[in-house]
C-alpha positions as CSV (number, residue, x, y, z in Angstrom):
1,X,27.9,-21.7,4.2
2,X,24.5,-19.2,3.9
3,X,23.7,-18.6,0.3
4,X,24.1,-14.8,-0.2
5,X,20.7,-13.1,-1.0
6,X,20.4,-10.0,-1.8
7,X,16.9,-7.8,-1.6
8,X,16.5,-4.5,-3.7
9,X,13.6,-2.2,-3.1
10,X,12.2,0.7,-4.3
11,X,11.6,2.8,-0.8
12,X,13.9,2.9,2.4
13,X,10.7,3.1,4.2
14,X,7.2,1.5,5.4
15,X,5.4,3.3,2.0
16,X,3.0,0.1,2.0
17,X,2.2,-3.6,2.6
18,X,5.1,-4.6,0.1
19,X,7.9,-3.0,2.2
20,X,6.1,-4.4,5.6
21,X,5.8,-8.2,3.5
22,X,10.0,-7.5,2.8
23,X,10.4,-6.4,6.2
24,X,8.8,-10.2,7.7
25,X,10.6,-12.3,5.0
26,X,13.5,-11.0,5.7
27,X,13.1,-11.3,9.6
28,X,11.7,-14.8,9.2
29,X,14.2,-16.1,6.6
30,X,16.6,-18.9,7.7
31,X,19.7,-17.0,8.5
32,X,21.5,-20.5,9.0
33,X,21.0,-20.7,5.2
34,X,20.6,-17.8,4.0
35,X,22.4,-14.3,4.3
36,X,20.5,-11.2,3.8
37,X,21.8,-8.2,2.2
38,X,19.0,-5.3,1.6
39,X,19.4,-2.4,-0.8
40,X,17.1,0.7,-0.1
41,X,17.1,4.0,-2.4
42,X,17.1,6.1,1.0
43,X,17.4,5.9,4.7
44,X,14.0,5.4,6.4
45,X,11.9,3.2,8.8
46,X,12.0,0.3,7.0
47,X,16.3,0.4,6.5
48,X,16.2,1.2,10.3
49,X,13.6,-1.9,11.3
50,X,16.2,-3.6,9.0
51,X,19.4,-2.5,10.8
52,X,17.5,-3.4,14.3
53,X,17.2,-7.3,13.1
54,X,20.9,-7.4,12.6
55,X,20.7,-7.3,8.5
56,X,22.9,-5.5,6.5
57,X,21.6,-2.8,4.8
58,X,22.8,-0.5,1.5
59,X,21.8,2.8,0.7
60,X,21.8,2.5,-3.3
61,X,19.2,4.5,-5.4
62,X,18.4,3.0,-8.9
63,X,17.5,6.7,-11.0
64,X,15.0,6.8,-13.8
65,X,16.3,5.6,-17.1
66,X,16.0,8.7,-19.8
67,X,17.6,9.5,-22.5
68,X,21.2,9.4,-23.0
69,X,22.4,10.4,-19.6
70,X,19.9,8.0,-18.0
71,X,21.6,5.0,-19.8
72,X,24.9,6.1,-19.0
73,X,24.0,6.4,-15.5
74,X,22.0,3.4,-15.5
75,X,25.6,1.4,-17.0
76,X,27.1,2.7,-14.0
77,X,24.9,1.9,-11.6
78,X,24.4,-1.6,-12.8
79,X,28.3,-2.0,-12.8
80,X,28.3,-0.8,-9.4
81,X,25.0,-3.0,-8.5
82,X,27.4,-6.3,-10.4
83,X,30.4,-4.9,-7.4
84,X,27.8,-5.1,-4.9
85,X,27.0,-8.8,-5.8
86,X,30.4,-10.1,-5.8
87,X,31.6,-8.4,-2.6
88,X,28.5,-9.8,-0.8
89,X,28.9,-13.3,-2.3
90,X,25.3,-12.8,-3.8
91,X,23.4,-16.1,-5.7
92,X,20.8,-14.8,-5.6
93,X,18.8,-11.6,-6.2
94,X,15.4,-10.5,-5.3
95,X,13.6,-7.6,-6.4
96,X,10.5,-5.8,-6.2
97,X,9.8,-2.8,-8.9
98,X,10.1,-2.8,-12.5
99,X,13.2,-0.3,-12.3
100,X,15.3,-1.8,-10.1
101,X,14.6,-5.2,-11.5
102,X,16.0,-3.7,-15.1
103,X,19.1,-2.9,-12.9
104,X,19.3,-6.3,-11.0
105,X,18.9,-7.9,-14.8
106,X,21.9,-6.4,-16.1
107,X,24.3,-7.2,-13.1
108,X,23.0,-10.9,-12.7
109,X,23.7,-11.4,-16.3
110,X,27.7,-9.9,-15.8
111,X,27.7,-11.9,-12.2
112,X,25.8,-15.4,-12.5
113,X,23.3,-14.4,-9.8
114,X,19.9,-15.9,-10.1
115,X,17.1,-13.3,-10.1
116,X,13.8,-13.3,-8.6
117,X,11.4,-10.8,-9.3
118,X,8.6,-10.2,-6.2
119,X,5.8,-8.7,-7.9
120,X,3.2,-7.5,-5.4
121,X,1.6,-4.3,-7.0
122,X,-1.3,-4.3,-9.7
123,X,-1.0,-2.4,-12.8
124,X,-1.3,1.2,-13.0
125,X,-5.1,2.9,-13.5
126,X,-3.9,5.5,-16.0
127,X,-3.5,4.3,-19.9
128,X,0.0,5.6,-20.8
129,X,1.5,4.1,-17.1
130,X,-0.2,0.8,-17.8
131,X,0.9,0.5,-21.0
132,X,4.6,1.0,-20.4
133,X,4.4,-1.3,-17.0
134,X,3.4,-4.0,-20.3
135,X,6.0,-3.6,-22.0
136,X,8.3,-3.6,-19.3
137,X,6.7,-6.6,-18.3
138,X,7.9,-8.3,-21.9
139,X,11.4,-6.9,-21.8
140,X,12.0,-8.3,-18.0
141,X,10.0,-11.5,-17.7
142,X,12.8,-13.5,-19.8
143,X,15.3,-12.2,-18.0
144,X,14.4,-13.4,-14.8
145,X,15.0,-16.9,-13.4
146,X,11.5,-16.8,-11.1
147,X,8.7,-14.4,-11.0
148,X,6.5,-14.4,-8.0
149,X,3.4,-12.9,-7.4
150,X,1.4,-12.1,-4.8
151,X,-2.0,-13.8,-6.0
152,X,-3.4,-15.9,-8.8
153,X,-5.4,-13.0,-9.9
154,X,-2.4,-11.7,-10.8
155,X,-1.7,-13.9,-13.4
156,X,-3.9,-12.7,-16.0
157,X,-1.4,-9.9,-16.4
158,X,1.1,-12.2,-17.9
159,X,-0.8,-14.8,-19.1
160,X,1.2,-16.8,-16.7
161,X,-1.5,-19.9,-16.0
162,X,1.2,-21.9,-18.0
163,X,4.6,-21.4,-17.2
164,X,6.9,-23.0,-14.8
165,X,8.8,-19.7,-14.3
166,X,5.7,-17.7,-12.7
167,X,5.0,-19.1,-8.6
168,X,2.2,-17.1,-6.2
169,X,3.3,-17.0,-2.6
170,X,0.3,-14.9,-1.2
171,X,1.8,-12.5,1.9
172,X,1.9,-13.7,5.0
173,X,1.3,-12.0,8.7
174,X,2.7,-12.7,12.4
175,X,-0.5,-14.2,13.3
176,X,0.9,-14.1,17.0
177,X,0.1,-9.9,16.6
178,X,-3.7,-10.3,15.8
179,X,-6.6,-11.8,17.2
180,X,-5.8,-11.1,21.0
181,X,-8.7,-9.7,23.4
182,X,-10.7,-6.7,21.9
183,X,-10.0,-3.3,22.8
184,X,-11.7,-0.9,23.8
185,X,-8.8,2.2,23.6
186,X,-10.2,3.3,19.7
187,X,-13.4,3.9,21.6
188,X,-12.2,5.5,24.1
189,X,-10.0,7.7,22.0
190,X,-12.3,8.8,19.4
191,X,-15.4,8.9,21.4
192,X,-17.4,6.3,20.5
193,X,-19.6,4.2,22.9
194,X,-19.5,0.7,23.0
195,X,-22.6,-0.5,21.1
196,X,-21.9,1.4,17.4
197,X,-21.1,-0.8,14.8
198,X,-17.3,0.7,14.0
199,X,-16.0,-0.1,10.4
200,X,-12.1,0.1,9.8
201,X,-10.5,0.5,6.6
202,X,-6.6,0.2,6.7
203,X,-5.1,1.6,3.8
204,X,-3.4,4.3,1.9
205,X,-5.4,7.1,1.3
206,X,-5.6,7.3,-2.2
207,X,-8.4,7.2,-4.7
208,X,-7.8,3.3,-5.6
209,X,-8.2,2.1,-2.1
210,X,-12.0,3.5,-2.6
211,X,-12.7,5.2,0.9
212,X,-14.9,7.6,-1.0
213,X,-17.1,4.6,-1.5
214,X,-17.3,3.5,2.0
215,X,-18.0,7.1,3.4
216,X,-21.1,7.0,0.3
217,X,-21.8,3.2,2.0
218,X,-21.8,4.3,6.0
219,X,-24.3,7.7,4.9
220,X,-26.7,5.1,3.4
221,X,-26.4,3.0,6.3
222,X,-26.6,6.0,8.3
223,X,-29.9,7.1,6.4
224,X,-31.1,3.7,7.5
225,X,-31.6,3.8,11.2
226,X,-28.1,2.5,11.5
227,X,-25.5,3.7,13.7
228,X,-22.3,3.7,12.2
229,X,-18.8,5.1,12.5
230,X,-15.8,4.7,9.7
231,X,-12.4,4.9,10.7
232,X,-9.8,5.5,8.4
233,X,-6.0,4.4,8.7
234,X,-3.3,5.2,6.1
235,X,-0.7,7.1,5.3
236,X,-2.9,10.6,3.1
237,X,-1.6,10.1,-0.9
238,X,-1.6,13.6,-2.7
239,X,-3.9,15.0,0.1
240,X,-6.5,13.0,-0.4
241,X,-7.8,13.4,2.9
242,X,-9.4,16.6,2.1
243,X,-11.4,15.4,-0.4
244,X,-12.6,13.0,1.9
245,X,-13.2,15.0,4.6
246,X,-15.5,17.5,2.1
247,X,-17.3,14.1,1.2
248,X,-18.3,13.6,4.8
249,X,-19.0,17.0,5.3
250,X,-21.5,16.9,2.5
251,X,-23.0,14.1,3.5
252,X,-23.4,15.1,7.1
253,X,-20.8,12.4,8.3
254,X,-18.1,14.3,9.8
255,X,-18.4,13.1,13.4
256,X,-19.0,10.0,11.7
257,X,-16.0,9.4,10.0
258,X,-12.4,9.6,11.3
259,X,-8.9,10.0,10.1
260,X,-6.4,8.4,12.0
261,X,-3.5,9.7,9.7
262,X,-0.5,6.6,9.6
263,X,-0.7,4.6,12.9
264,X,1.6,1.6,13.5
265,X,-0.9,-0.1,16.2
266,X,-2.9,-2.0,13.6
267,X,-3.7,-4.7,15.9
268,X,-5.3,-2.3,18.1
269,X,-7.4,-0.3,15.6
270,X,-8.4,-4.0,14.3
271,X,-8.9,-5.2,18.0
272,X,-11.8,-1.7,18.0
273,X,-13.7,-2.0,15.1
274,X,-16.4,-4.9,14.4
275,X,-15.6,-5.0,10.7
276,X,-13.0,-4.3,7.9
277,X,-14.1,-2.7,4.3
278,X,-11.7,-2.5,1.7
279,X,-13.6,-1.2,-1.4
280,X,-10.6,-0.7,-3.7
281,X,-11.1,-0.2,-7.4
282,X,-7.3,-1.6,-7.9
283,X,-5.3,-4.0,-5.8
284,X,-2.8,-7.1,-5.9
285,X,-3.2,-9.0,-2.7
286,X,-4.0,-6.7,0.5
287,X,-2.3,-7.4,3.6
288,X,-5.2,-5.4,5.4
289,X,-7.5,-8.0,4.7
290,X,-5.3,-10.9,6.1
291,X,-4.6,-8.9,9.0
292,X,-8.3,-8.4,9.8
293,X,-8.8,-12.1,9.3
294,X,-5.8,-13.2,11.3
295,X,-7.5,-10.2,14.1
296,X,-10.7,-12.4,13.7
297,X,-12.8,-9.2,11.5
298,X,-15.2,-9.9,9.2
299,X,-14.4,-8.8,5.5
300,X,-16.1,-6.9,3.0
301,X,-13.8,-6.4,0.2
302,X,-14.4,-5.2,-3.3
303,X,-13.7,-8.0,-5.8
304,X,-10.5,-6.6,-7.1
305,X,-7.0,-8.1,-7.8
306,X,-6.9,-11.2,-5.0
307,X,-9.2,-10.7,-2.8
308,X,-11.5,-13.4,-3.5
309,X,-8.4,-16.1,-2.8
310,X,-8.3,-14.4,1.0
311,X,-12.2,-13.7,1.7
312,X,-14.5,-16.7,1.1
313,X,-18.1,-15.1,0.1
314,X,-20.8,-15.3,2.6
315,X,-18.6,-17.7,5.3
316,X,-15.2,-15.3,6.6
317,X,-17.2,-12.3,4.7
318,X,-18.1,-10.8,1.7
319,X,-17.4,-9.9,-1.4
320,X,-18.5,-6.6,-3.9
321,X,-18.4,-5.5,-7.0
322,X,-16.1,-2.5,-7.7
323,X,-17.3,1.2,-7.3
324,X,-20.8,-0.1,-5.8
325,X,-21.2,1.7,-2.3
326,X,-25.0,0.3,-2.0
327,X,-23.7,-3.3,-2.4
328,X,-21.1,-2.6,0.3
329,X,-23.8,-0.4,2.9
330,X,-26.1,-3.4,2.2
331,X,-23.5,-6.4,3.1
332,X,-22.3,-3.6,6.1
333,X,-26.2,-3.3,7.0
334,X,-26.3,-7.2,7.2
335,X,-23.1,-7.5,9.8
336,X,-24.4,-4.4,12.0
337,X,-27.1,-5.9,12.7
338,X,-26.1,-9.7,13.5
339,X,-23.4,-10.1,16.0
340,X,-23.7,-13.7,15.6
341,X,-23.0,-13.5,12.4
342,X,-19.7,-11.0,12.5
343,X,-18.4,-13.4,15.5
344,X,-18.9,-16.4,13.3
345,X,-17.1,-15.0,10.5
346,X,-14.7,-13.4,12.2
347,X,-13.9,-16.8,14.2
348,X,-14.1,-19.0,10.2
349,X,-11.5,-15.4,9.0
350,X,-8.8,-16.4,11.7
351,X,-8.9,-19.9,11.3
352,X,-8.1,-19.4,7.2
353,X,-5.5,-17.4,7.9
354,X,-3.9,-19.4,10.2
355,X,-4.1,-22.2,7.3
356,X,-3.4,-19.6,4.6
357,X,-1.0,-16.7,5.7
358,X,1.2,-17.2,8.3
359,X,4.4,-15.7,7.6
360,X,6.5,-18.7,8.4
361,X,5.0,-21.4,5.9
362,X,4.9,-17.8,3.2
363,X,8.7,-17.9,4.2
364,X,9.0,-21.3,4.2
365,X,7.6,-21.2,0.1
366,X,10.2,-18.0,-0.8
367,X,13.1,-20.8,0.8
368,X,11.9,-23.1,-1.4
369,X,12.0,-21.3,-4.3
370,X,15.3,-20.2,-3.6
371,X,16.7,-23.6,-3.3
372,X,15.1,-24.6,-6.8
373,X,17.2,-22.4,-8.2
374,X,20.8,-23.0,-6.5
């Protein structure tokens, strides 16, 4: 019989690369031994995407714990949450967010599931966020039976080089999507003639993910003889966009740099551009950099979160410090003008992912883990 697994998460739709790295393990898992069971706060693409693979699917929303009503809801909820376990014949329990992992705690403890907690966001920039993501971090940790996270970098935030309990399973990609032949319909749809040097970022549009600093980067590249166009792909966090498109205004980039607003044809946008930049001040383990590799892009990524496990320096691309645009226009400076060096380190990119990231080995390592613990 199919081991009962049950997924919690903290959107019902595509909100980032975590829900999209739920979506494929859940699509690649072993459904000979193992039965899926995903609980979402909401209806939304990712539910429907869900529903579409044949997986059962739970609308249950975990609210925010405050005060006296909050735990009183939050006993209920976790009673409900221990139902839900035993009518699903759940062993095991996979979350991925601090709240609904305090839920998952409680009703694994009244039901005997095993509980893995997916950790694939970094910490919070702002102090009193951070801080309370810590202590939750203390107050969950021992409660679970596995932690995973998405890269070794992320370690440092629990001191976790040690234990037995902590395993990194970077995410993985359908490597069978990227790297076909290039494209030339971005060009075509945005204008841009075949021979300019076309830099992607794929990303939320949010001040972490750093796209002011590659719109500072593709001006001084710009002021350099260099012609270059940015495009920009993400879902716009807080209406950021503006603030980006006054940026380019103000540094006379506008037709320069372009916001393609949320697009679901990655592959394509990869299959258009010569290069990815991911300058983020912030991150965990970007998918968009493993997708450019697997598309065969070379990488200039800031050095931030785990990066540096995906991009080696100087061979599948580079690697930045954080918040410096002229280190980033200089190392975009260095693949606009070699194409012999972008198709060589876009060719060494797609051969590491295929060794690093393919989504049915990253499966393969979640199975595992779920069969140490049966």
């Amino acid at each position: 019989m199919a081991t009962g697994v049950l997924y919690i998460t903290c959107f019902g739709g595509f909100a980032g690369g975590g829900q999209r790295s739920l979506y494929l393990l859940v699509k690649h898992i072993d459904k000979s031994r193992f039965k899926p069971v995903v609980a979402v706060p909401e209806t939304g693409d990712l539910s429907r995407a869900l529903e579409a693979l044949g997986v059962r699917t739970v609308v249950m929303p975990f609210p925010r714990i405050r005060g006296i009503a909050g735990i009183l809801r939050y006993r209920r909820r976790a009673d409900m949450l221990a139902g839900l376990i035993k009518d699903e014949g759940v062993q095991i329990v996979h979350t991925d967010s601090v709240r609904e992992t305090f839920y998952a705690a409680s009703a694994c403890r009244a039901t005997g599931a095993r509980l893995v907690w997916h950790i694939r966001d970094d910490l919070p920039g702002a102090p009193l966020p951070r801080l309370m993501v810590r202590v939750a971090d203390r107050l969950l940790v021992p409660r679970c039976d596995t932690v995973v996270l998405a890269s070794a970098a992320m370690g440092a935030r629990f001191g976790a080089g040690s234990s037995a309990k902590f395993r990194v399973v970077h995410n993985g990609v359908e490597l069978e999507g990227f790297g076909g032949p290039r494209s030339g319909a971005l060009r075509s749809e945005l204008g841009i003639g075949p021979d300019v040097f076309v830099v992607a970022e794929v990303a939320a549009i949010t001040p972490r993910k750093g796209q002011d600093l590659l719109i500072r980067a593709a001006a001084h590249v710009k002021e350099a003889g260099v012609p270059m166009h940015v495009v920009l792909a993400g879902q716009d966090d807080g209406g950021h966009v503006e603030t980006l498109r006054a940026l380019a205004d103000g540094l006379g980039m506008t037709e320069s740099v372009h916001f393609l607003g949320d697009r679901e044809d990655v592959p394509e946008i990869l299959g258009g551009s010569d290069a990815l930049a991911l300058p983020s001040r912030r991150e965990a383990m970007p998918r968009s950099v493993i997708e450019a590799m697997a598309a065969g892009l070379p990488v200039v990524a800031s050095d931030a979160g785990g990066a540096r496990e995906a991009v080696v320096e100087g061979v599948t691309g580079y690697i930045v410090p954080c918040d410096d645009y002229r280190a980033l226009a200089d190392r975009l400076m260095r693949l606009a003008a070699n194409p012999e060096l972008r198709s060589g380190m876009g060719e060494r990119g797609r051969q590491r992912a295929m060794e690093m990231f393919d989504v049915a080995v990253k499966t393969r390592e979640i199975e595992a883990i779920y069969e140490g613990l049966l």
